[in-house]
C-alpha positions, 0 to 999 in steps of 0.5 A, a space after each residue: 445316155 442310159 439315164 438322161 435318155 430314159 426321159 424321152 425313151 420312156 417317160 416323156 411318151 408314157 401317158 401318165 406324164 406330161 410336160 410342163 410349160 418352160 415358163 412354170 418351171 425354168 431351165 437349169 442355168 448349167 447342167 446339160 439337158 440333152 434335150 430332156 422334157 420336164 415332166 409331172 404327172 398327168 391329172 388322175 393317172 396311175 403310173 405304172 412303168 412296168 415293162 416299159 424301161 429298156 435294161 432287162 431286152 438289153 441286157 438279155 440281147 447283150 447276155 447272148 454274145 456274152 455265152 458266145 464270147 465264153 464258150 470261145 474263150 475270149 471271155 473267162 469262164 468265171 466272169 459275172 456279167 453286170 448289168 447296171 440300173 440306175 437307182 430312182 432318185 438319178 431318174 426322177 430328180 433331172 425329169 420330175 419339176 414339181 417335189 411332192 410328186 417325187 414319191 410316186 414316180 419314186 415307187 413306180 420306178 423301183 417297181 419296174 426295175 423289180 419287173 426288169 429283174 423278173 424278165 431279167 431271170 428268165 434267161 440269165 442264171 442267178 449265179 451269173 448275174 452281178 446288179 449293179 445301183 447307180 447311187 448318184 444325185 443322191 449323194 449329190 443332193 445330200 451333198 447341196 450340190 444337186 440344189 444349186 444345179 437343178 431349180 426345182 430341187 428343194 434345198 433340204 437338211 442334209 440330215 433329213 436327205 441322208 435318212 431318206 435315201 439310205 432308209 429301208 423304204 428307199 433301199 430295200 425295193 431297189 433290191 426286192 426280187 433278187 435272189 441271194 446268188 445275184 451278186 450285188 453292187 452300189 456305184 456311189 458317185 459324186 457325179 460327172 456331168 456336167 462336169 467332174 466332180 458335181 459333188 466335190 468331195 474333200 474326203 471321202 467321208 460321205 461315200 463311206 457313211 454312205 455305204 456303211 447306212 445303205 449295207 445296215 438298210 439292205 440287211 447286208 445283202 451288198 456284195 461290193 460298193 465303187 466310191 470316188 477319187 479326186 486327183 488331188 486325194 491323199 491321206 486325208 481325204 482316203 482316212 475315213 475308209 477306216 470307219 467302214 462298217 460293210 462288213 464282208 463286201 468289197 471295196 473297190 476305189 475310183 482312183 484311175 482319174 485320168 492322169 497315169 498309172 503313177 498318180 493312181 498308184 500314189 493315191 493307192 498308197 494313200 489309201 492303203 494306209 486305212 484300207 488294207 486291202 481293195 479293188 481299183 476302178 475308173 471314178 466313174 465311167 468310160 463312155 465319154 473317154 472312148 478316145 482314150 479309152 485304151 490308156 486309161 485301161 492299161 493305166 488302171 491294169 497297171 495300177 491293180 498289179 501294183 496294188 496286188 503286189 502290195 497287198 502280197 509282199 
């Protein structure tokens, strides 16, 4: 719940916010609170969330059994570790009821995540270091989807939403402090809860329009960009990979979607057609599949030796 839960690990006890009344602002009809607090800023507040987000104390635990595992071979000596943040509009728009106070919580968030990085740094080196932006109900509000689930999201002009959040001002701070030897990622999902896909896609022609604007945005500075699949996804839905202006970033594909190491390699080769040459993944994450975890990692091995083979022979 690394997302989700910041409402009540973080913002929900902080003094510059406070909750609002379920009667000013309902419930959403669909999507899975978990409990979470509708929130607006408190009357002549600063809000300031610096030193208050879990991920850099994470990570910096998590980094101690990462050298531990190395220096024990267990753990390849190349290895980057990650450490996945989520960009501010996944955190302010399921927590944030009233829309004009968005740009606020917006540049409070992105200012901590700056700070994370700081703290971050102090102890894991920079050529270690791989930063991963969770880019997520941003596309789903582009999209209209996030509209239709979350009442107080206002339903505006894709054109206007996809301006906004690939803009400079939107992108640039997301990255501010990282130093040029920090590997750097977008995980640009259609979303999973509260079910898969929230933004159904019927090719991937967003997530690619999407990646090439946010690489333009960061002065192409992204060294890799996750886009999603559908089970059902082919030749039309992967044609647009051919207009991918990312220059020399990776590309790695959603396409393990939980249905075999076969399907996977058949939406590979679909793939393959327009984009030669790309790493493969889950569609998003894994945490709500730990049963069948195992599977599905054998499943995506199998898919990238395939797609290995492919490229080679």
């Amino acid at each position: 719940k690394w997302i989700g839960g910041v409402n009540k690990r973080v913002l929900t006890p902080a003094e510059c916010f406070e909750i609002v009344d379920d009667r000013d602002v309902p419930k959403p009809a669909v999507h899975d609170e978990e409990g979470r607090h509708r929130l607006r800023i408190r009357p002549g507040a600063t809000v300031d969330l610096r030193g208050r987000l879990p991920y850099a104390q994470d990570a910096i635990d998590s980094y101690a059994v990462f050298t531990r595992m190395k220096k024990e071979g267990k753990i390849p000596a190349d290895t980057l570790f990650q450490v996945s943040v989520p960009g501010a509009h996944d955190v302010v728009s399921i927590s944030f009821a009233y829309y004009e106070e968005w740009p606020v919580a917006i540049a409070a968030w992105q200012e901590a995540l700056q700070d994370e990085y700081r703290r971050i740094l102090e102890v894991i080196p920079a050529d270690e270091l791989c930063i991963q932006i969770d880019y997520c109900t941003e596309l789903d509000h582009i999209g209209g989807a996030w509209a239709k689930l979350l009442p107080w999201v206002p339903d505006l002009p894709a054109e206007e939403l996809f301006e906004r959040y690939t803009s400079l001002e939107y992108i640039g701070p997301h990255l501010a402090g990282l130093p040029e030897e920090v590997r750097i990622g977008f995980h640009i999902c259609c979303g999973t809860a509260p079910y898969y896909p929230v933004q159904p896609l019927d090719t991937i022609d967003l997530p690619v329009r999407l990646a090439n604007a946010i690489q333009a945005a960061s002065g192409n500075k992204v060294n890799y960009f996750h886009m999603p699949a559908m089970q059902d996804s082919g030749d039309e839905y992967f044609a647009p990979l051919a207009d991918l202006t990312t220059g020399d970033a990776t590309i790695y594909l959603g396409i393990e979607v939980n249905d075999g190491a076969e399907e996977m390699e058949r939406r590979a080769a679909s793939a393959r057609k327009f984009l030669p040459e790309f790493g493969v993944a889950h569609y998003c994450g894994y945490m709500w599949n730990k049963e069948i975890m195992p599977g599905l990692l054998k499943d995506l091995r199998t898919g990238a030796d395939h797609q290995a083979d492919a490229v080679a022979g």
